[in-house]
VOPAGU-2260 file (C-alpha; in pm, 1 decimal, decimal comma):
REM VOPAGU-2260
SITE   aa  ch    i         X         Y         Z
SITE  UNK   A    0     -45,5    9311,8   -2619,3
SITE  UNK   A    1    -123,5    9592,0   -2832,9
SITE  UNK   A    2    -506,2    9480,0   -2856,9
SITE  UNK   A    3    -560,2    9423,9   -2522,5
SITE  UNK   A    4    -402,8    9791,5   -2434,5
SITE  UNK   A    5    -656,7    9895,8   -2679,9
SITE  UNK   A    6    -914,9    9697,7   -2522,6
SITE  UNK   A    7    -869,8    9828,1   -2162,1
SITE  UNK   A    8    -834,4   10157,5   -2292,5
SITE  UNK   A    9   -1197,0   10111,6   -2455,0
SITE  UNK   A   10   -1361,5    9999,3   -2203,0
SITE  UNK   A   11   -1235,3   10279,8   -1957,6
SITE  UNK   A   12   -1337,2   10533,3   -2217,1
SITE  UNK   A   13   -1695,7   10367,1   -2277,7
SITE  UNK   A   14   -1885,0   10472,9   -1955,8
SITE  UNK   A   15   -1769,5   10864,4   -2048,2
SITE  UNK   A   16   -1911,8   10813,3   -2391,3
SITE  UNK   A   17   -2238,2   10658,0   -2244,4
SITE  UNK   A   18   -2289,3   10977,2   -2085,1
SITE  UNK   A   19   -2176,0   11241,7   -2200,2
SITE  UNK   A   20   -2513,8   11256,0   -2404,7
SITE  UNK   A   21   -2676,5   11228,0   -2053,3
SITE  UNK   A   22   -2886,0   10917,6   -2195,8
SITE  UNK   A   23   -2763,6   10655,0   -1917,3
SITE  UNK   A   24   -2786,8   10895,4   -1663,9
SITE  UNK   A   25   -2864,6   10738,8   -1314,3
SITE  UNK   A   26   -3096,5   10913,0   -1124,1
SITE  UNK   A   27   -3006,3   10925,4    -704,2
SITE  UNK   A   28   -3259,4   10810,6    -514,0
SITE  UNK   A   29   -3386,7   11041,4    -201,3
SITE  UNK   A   30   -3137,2   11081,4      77,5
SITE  UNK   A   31   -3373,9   11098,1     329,1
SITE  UNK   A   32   -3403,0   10932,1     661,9
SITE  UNK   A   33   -3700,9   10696,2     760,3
SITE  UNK   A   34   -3817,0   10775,3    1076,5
SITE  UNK   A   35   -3790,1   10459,0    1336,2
SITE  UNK   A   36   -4118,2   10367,5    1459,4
SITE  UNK   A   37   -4120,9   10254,5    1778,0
SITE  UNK   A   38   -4402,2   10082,6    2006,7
SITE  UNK   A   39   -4531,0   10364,5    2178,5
SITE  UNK   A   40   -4873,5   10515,7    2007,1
SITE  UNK   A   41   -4865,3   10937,3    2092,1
SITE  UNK   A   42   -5241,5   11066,7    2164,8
SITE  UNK   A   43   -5282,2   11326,0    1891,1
SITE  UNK   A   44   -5278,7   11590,8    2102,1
SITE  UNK   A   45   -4915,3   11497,1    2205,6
SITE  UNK   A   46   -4704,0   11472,2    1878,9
SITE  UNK   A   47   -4341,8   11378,5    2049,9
SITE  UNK   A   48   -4041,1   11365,5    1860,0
SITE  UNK   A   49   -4164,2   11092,5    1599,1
SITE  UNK   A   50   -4411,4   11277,3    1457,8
SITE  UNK   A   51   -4128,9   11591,7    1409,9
SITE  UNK   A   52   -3944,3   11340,6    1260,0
SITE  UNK   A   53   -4273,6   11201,0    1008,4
SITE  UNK   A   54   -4314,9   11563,6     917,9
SITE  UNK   A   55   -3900,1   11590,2     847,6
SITE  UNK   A   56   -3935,1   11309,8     643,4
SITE  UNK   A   57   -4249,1   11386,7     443,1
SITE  UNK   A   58   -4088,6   11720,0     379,3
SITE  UNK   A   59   -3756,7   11588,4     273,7
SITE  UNK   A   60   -3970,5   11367,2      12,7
SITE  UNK   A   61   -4201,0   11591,8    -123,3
SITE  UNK   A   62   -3888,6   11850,0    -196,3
SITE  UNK   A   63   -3754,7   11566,6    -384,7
SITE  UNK   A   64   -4046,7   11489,2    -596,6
SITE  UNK   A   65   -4027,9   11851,3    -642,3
SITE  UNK   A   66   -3663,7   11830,4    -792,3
SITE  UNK   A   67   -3732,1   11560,9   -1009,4
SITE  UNK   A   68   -4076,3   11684,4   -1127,1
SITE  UNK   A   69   -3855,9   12034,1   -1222,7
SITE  UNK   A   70   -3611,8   11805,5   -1400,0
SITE  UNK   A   71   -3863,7   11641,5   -1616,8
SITE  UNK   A   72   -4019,0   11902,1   -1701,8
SITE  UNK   A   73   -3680,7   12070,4   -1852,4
SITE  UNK   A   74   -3651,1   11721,7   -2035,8
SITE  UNK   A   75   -3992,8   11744,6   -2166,4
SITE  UNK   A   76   -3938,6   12127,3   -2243,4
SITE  UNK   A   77   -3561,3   12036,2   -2451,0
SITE  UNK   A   78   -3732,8   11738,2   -2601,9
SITE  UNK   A   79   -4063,3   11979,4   -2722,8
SITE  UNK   A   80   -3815,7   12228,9   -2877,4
SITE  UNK   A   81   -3599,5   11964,8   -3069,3
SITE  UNK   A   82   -3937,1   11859,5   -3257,0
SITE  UNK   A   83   -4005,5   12216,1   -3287,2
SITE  UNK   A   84   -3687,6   12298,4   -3478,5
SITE  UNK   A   85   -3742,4   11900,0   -3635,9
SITE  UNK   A   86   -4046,1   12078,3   -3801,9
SITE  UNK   A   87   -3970,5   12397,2   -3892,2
SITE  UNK   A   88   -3634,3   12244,7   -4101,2
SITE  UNK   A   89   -3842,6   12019,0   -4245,3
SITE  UNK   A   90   -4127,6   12203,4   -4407,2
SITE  UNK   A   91   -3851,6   12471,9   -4515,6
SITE  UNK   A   92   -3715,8   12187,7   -4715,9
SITE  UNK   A   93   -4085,1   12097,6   -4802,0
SITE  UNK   A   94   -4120,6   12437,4   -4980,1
SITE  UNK   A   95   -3805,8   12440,3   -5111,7
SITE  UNK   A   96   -3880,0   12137,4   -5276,2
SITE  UNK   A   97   -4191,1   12286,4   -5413,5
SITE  UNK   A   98   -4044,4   12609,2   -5551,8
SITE  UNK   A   99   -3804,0   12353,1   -5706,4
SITE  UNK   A  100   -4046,1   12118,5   -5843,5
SITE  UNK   A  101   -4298,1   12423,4   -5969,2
């Protein structure tokens, strides 16, 4: 009985430990709505409702894009400065070791 308390209480626990590092992080999808296309062809001159709602949802897309683009790059950017500080620590032990070994 005790195990499988311990069990349940694992498993409940392991999808907060899975991200709290942010590494199985689901990204949403965009929210926004297709227009319905219907039968009727607009003369270009003439752009209706449709085409209001084909700019709406070309607009609603490309600020998505936007959102994620701005999120990568703050990934990229956190991931850049971890190698950063990856090097610097490692050719101060570098010369360390060379001071040492002098």
């Amino acid at each position: 009985m005790k195990r499988m308390i311990a069990c349940l209480l694992f498993a409940s626990l392991t999808p907060a430990l899975a991200t709290a590092d942010g590494a199985t992080e689901i990204i949403a999808s965009p929210s926004c709505k297709k227009p319905v296309q219907r039968n009727v062809v607009r003369k270009a001159d003439d752009p209706g409702e449709f085409d209001e709602q084909i700019d709406q949802y070309k607009n609603c897309i490309q600020a998505y894009v936007d959102e994620q683009t701005k999120l990568s790059k703050q990934h990229i950017d956190a991931a850049n400065t971890a190698i950063a500080d990856l090097n610097t620590f490692i050719s101060k032990v570098n010369e360390q070791r060379q001071k040492v070994g002098d």
